[in-house]
N, CA, C and O atoms as a printed pandas DataFrame, in Angstrom:
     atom_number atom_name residue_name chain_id  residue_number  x_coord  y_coord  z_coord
0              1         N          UNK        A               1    0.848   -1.167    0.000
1              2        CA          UNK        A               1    0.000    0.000    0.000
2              3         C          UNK        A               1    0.900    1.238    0.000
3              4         O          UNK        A               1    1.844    1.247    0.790
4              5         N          UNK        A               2    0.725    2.156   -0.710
5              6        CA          UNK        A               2    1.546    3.413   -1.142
6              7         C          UNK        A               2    0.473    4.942   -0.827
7              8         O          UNK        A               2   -0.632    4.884   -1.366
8              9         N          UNK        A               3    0.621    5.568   -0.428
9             10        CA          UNK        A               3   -0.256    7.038   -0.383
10            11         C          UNK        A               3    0.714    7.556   -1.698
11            12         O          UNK        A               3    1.794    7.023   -1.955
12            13         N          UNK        A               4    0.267    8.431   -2.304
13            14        CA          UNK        A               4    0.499    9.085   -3.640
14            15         C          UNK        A               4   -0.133   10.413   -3.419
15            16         O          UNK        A               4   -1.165   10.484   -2.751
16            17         N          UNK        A               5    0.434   11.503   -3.954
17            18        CA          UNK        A               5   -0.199   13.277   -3.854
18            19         C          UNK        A               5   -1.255   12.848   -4.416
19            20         O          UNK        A               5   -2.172   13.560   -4.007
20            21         N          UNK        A               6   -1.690   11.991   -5.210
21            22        CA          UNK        A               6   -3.191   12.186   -5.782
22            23         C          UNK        A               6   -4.329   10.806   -5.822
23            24         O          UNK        A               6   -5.409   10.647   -6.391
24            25         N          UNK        A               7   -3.406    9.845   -4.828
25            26        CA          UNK        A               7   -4.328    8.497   -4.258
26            27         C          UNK        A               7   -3.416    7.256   -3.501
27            28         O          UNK        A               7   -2.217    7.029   -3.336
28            29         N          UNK        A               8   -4.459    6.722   -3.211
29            30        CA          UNK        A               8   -3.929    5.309   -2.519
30            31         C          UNK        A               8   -3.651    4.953   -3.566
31            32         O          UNK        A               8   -4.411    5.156   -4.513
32            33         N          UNK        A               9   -2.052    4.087   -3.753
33            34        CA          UNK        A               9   -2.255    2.730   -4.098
34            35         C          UNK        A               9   -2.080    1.560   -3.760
35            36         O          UNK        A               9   -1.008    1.423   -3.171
36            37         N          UNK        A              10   -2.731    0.527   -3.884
37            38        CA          UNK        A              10   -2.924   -0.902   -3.406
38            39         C          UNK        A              10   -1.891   -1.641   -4.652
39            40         O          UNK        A              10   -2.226   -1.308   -5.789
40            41         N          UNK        A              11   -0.733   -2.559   -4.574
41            42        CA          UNK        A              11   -0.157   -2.997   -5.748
42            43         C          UNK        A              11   -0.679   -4.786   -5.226
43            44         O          UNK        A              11   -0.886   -5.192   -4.083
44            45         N          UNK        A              12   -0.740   -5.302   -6.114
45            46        CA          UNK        A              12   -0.906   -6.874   -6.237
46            47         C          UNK        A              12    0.017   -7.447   -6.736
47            48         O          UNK        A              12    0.792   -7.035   -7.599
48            49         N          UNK        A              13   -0.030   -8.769   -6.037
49            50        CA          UNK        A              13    1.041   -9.720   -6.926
50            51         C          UNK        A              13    0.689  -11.489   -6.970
51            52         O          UNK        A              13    0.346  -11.887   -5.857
52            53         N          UNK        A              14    0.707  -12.210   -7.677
53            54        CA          UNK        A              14    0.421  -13.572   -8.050
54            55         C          UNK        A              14   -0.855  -13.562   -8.461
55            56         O          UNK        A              14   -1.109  -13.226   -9.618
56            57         N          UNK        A              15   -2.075  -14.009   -7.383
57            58        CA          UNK        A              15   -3.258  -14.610   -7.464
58            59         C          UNK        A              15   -4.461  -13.855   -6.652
59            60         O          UNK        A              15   -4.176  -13.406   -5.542
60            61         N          UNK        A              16   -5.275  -13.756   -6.957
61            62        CA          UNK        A              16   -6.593  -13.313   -6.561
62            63         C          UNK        A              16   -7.476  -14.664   -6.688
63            64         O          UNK        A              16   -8.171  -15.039   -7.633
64            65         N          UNK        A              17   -7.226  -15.282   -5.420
65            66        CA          UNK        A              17   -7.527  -16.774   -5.841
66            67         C          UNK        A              17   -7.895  -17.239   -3.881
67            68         O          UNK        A              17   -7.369  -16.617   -2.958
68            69         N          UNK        A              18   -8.925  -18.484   -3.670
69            70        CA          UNK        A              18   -8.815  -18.785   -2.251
70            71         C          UNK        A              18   -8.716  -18.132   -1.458
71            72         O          UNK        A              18   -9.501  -17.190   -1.572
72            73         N          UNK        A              19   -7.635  -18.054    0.085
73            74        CA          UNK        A              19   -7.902  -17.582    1.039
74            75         C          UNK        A              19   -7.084  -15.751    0.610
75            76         O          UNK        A              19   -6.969  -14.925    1.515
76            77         N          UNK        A              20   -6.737  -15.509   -0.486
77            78        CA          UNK        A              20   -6.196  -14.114   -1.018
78            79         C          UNK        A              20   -7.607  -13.495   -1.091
79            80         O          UNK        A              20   -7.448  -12.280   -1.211
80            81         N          UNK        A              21   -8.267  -13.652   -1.081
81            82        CA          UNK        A              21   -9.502  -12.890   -2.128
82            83         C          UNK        A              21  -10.130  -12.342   -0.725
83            84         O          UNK        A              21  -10.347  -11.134   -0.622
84            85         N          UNK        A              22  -10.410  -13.185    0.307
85            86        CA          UNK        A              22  -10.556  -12.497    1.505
86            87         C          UNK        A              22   -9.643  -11.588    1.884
87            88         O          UNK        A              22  -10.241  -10.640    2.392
88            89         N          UNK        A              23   -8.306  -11.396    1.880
89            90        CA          UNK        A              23   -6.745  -10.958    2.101
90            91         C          UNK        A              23   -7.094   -9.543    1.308
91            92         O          UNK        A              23   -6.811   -8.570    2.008
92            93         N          UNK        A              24   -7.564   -9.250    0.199
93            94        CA          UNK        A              24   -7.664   -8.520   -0.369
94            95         C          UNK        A              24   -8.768   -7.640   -0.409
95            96         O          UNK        A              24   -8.761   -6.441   -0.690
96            97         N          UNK        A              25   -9.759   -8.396   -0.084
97            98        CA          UNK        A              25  -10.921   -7.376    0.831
98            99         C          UNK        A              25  -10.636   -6.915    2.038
99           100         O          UNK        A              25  -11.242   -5.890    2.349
100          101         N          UNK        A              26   -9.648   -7.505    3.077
101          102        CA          UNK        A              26   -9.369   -6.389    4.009
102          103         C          UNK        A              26   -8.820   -5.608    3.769
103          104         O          UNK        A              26   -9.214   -4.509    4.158
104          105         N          UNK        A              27   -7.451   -5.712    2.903
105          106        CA          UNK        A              27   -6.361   -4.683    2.341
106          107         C          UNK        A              27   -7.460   -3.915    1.789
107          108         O          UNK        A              27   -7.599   -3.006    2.607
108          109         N          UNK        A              28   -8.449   -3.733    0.736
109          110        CA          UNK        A              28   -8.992   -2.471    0.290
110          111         C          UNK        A              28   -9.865   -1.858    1.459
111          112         O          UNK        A              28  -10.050   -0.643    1.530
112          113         N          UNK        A              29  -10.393   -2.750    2.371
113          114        CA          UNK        A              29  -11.192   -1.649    3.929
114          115         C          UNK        A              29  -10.496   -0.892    4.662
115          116         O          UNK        A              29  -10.946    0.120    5.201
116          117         N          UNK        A              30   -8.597   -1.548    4.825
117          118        CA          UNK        A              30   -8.037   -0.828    5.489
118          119         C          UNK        A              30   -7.585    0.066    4.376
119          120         O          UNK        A              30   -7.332    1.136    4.930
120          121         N          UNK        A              31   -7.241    0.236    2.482
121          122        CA          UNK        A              31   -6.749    1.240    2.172
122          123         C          UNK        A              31   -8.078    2.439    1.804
123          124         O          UNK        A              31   -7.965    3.582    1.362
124          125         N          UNK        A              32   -9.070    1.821    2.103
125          126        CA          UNK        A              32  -10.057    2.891    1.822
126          127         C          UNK        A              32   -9.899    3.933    3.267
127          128         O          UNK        A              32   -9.662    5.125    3.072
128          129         N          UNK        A              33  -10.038    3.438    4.633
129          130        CA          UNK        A              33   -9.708    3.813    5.201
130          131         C          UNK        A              33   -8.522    4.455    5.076
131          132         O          UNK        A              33   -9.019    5.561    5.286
132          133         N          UNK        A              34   -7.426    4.688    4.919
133          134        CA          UNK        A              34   -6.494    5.470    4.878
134          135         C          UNK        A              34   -6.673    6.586    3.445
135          136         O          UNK        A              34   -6.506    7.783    3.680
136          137         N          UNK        A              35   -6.904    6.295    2.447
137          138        CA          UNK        A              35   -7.323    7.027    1.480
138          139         C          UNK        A              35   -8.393    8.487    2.011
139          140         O          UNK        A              35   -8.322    9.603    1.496
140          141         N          UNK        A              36   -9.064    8.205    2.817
141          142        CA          UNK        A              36   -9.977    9.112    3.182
142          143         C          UNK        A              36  -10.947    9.982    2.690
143          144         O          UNK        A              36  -11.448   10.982    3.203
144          145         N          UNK        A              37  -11.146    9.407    1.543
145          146        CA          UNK        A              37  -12.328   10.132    0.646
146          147         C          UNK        A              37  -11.289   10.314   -1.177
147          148         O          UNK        A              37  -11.691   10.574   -2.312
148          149         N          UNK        A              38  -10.050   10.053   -0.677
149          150        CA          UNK        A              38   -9.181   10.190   -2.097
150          151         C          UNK        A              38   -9.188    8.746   -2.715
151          152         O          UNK        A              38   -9.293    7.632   -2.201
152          153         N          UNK        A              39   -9.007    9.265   -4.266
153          154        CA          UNK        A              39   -8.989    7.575   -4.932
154          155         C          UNK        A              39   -8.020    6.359   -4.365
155          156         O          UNK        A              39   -6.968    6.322   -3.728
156          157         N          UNK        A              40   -8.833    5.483   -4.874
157          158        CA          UNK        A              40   -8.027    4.259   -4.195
158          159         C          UNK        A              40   -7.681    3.657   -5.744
159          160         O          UNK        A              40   -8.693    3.442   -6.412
160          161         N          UNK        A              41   -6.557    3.396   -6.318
161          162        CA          UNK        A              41   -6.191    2.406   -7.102
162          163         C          UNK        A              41   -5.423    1.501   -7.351
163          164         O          UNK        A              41   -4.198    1.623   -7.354
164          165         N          UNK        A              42   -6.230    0.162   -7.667
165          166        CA          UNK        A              42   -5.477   -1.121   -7.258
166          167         C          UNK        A              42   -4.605   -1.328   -8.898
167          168         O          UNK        A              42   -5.115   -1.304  -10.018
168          169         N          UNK        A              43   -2.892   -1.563   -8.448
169          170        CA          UNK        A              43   -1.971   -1.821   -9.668
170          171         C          UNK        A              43   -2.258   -3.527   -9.354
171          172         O          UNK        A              43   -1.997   -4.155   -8.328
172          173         N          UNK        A              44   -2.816   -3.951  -10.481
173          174        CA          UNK        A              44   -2.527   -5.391  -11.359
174          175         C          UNK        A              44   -1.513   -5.985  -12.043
175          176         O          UNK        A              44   -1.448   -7.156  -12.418
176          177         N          UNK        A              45   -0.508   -4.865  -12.221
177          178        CA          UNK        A              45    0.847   -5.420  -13.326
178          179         C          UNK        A              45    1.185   -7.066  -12.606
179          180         O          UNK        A              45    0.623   -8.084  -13.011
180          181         N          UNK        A              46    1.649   -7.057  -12.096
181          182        CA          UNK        A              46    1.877   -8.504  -11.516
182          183         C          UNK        A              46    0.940   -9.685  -11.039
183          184         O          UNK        A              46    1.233  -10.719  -10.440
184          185         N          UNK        A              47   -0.536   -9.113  -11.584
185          186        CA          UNK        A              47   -1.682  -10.355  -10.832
186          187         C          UNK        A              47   -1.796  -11.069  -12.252
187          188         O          UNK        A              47   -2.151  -10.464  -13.263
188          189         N          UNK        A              48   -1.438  -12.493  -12.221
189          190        CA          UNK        A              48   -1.851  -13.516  -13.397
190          191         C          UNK        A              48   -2.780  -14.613  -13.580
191          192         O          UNK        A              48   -2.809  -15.336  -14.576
192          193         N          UNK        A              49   -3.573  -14.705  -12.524
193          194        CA          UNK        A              49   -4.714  -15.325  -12.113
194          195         C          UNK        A              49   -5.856  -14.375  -10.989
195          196         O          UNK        A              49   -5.482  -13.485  -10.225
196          197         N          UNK        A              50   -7.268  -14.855  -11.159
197          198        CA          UNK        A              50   -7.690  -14.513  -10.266
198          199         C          UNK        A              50   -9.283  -15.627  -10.759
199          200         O          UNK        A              50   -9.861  -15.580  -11.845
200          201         N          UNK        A              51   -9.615  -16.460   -9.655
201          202        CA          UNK        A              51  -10.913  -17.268   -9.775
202          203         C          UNK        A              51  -11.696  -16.454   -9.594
203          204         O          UNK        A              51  -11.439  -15.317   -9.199
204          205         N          UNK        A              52  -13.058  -17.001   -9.916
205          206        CA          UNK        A              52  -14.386  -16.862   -9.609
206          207         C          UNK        A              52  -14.728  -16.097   -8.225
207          208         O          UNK        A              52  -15.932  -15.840   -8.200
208          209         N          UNK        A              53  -14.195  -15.745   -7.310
209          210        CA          UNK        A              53  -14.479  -15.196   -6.600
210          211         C          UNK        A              53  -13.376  -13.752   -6.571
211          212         O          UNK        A              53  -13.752  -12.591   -6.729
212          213         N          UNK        A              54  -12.450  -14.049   -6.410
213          214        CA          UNK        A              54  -11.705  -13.082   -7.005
214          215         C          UNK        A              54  -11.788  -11.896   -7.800
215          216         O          UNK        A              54  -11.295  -10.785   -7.601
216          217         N          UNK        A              55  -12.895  -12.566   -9.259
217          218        CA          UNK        A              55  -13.186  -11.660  -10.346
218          219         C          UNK        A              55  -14.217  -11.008   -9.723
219          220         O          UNK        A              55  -14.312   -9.795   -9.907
220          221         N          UNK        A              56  -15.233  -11.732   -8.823
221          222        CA          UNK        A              56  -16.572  -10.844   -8.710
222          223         C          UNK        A              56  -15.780  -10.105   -7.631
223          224         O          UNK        A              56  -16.376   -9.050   -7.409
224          225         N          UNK        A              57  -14.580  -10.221   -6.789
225          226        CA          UNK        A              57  -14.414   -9.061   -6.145
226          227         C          UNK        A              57  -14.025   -7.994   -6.265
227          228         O          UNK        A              57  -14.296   -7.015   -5.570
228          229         N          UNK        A              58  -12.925   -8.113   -7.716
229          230        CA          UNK        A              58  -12.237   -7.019   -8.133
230          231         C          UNK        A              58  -13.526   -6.361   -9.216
231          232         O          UNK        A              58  -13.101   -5.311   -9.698
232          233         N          UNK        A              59  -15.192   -6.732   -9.805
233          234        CA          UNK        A              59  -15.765   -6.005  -10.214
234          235         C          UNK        A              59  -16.734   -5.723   -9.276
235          236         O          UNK        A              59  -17.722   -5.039   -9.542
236          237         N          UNK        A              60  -16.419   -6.417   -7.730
237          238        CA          UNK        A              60  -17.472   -5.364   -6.672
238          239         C          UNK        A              60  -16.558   -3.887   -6.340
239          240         O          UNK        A              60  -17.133   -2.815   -6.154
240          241         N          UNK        A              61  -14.900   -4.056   -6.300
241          242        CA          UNK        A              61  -14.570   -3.295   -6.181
242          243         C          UNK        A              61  -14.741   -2.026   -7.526
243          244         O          UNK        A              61  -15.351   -0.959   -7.453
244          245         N          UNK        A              62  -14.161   -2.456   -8.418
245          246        CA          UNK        A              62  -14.727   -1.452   -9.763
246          247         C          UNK        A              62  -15.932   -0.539   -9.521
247          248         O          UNK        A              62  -15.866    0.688   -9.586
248          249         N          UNK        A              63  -16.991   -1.209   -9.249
249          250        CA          UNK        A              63  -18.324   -0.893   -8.584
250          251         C          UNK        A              63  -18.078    0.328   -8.347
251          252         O          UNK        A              63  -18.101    1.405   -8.943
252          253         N          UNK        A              64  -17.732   -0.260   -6.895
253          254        CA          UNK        A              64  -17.513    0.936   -5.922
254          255         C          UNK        A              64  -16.358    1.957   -5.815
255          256         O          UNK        A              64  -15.907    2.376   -4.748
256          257         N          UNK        A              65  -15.940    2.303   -7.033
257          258        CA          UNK        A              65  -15.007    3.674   -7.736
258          259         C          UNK        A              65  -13.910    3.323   -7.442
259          260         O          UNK        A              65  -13.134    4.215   -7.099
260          261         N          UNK        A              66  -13.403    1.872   -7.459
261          262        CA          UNK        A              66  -11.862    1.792   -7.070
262          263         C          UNK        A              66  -11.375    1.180   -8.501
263          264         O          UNK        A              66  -11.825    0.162   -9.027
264          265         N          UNK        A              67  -10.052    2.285   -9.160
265          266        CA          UNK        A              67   -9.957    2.209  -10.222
266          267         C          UNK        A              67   -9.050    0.848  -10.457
267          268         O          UNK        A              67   -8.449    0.692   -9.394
268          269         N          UNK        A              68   -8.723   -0.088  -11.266
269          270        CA          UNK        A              68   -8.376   -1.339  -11.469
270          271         C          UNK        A              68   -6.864   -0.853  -12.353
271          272         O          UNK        A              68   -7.126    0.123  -13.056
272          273         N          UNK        A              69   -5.669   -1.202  -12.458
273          274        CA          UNK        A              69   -5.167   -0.471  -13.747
274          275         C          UNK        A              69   -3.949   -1.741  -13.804
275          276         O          UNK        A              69   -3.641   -2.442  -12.840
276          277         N          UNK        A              70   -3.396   -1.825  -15.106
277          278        CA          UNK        A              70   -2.539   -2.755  -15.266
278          279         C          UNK        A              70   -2.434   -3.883  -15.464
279          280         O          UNK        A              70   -1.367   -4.474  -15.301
280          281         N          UNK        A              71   -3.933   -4.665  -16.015
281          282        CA          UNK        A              71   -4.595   -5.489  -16.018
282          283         C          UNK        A              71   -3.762   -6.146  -17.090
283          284         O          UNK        A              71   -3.210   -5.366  -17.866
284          285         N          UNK        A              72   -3.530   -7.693  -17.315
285          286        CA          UNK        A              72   -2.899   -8.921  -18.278
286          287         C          UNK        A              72   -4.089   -8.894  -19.148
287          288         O          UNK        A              72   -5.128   -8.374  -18.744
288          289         N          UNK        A              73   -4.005   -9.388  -20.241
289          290        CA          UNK        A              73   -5.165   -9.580  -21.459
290          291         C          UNK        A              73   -6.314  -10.591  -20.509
291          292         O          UNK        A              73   -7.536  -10.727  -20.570
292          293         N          UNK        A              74   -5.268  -11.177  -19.655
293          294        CA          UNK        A              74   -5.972  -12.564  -19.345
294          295         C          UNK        A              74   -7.674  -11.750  -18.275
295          296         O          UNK        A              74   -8.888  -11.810  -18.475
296          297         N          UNK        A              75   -6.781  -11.069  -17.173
297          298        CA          UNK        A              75   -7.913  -10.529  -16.329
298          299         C          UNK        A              75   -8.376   -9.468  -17.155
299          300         O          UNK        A              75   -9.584   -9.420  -16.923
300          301         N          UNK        A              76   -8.038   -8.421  -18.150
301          302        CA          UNK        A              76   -9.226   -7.783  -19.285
302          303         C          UNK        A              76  -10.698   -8.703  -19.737
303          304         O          UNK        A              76  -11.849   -8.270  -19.677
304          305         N          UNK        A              77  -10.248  -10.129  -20.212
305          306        CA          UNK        A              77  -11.167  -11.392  -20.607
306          307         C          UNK        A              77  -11.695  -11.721  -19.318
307          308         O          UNK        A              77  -12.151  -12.858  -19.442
308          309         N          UNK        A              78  -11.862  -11.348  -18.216
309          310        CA          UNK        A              78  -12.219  -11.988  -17.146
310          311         C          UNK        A              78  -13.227  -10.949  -16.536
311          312         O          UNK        A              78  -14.279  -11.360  -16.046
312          313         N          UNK        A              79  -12.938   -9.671  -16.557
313          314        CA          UNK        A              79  -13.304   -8.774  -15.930
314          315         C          UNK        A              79  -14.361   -7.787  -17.295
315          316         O          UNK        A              79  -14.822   -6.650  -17.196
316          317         N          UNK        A              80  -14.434   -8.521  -18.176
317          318        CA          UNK        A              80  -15.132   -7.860  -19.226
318          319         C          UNK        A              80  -15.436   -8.562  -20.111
319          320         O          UNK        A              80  -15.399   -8.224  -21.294
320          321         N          UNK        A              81  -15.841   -9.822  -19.628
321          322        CA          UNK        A              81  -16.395  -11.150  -20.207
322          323         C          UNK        A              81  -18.307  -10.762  -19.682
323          324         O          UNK        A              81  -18.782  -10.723  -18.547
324          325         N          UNK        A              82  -19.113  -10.494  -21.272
325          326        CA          UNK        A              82  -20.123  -10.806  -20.997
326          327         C          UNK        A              82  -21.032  -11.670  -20.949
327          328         O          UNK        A              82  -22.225  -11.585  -21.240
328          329         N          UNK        A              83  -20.096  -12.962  -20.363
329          330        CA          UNK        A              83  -21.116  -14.693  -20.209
330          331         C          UNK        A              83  -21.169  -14.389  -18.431
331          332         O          UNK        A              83  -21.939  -15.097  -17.782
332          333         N          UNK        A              84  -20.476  -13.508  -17.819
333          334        CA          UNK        A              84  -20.599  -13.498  -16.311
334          335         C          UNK        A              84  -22.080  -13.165  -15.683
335          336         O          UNK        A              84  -23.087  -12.690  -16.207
336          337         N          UNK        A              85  -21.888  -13.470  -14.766
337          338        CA          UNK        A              85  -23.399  -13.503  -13.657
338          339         C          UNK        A              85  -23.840  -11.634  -13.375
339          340         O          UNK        A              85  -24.878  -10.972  -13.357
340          341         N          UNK        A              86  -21.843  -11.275  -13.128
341          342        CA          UNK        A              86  -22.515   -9.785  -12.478
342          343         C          UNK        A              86  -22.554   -8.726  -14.183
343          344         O          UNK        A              86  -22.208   -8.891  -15.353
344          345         N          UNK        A              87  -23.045   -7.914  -13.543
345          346        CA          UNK        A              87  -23.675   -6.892  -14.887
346          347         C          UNK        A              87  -22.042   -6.037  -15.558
347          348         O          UNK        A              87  -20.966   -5.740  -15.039
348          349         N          UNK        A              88  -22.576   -5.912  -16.796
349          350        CA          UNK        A              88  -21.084   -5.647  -17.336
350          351         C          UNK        A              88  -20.546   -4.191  -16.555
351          352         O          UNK        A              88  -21.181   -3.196  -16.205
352          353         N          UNK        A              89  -19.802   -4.369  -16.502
353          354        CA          UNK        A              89  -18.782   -2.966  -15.730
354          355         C          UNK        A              89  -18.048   -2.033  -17.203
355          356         O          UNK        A              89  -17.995   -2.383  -18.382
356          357         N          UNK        A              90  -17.594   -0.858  -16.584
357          358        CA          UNK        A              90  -17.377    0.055  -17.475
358          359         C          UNK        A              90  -15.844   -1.009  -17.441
359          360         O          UNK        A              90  -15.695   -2.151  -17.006
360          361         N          UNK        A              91  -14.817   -0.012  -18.128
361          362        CA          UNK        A              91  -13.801   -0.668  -19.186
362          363         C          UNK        A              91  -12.577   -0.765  -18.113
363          364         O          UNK        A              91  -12.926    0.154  -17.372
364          365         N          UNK        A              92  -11.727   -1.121  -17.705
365          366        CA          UNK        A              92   -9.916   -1.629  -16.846
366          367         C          UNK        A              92   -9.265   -0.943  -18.029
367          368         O          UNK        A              92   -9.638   -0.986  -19.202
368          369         N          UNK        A              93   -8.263   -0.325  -17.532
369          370        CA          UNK        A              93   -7.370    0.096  -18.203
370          371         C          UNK        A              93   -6.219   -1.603  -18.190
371          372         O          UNK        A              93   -6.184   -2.595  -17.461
372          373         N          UNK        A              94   -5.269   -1.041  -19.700
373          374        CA          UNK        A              94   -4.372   -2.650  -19.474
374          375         C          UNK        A              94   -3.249   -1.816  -19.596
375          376         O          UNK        A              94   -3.011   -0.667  -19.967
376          377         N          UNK        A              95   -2.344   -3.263  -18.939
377          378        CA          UNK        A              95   -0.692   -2.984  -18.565
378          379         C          UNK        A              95    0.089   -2.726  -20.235
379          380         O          UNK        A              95    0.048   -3.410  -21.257
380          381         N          UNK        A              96    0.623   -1.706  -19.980
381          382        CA          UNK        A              96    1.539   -1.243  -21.100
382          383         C          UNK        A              96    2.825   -1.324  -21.158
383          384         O          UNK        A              96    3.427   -0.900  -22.145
């Protein structure tokens, strides 16, 4: 977790997968909390998996204005796949 002049950031690394996906819903309660009304954005460059629970968490987070950035083609297809359950979300920026 990083404070930045113009937001939190949250960086990831491996999996958004099993007992992480809980791990990662506290990390965004405690960086929302510290953020304090400023953006929160989670860096993906290094996440290369993330399951079924995982995905619906990182598009509950999307949801709720936390920007996603750095995304693999793989989680773009995951997170903006319209065969999913939750309703399509606006667009992830991808890793460059």
């Amino acid at each position: 977790m990083q404070k930045t002049s113009d937001a939190v950031v949250l960086k990831l690394e491996g999996s958004v997968k099993g007992p992480w996906v809980e791990e990662l819903q506290k990390a965004w309660l405690t960086s929302a909390e510290m953020a304090a009304g400023e953006p929160l954005n989670i860096d993906l460059r290094a996440v290369s998996f993330a399951d079924e629970r995982g995905r619906d968490l990182l598009l509950r987070l999307r949801r709720e204005g936390v920007s996603l950035s750095g995304c693999s083609s793989f989680l773009l297809h995951i997170l903006d796949d319209g065969n999913t359950k939750s309703e399509r979300p606006q667009k992830v920026r991808s890793a460059k």
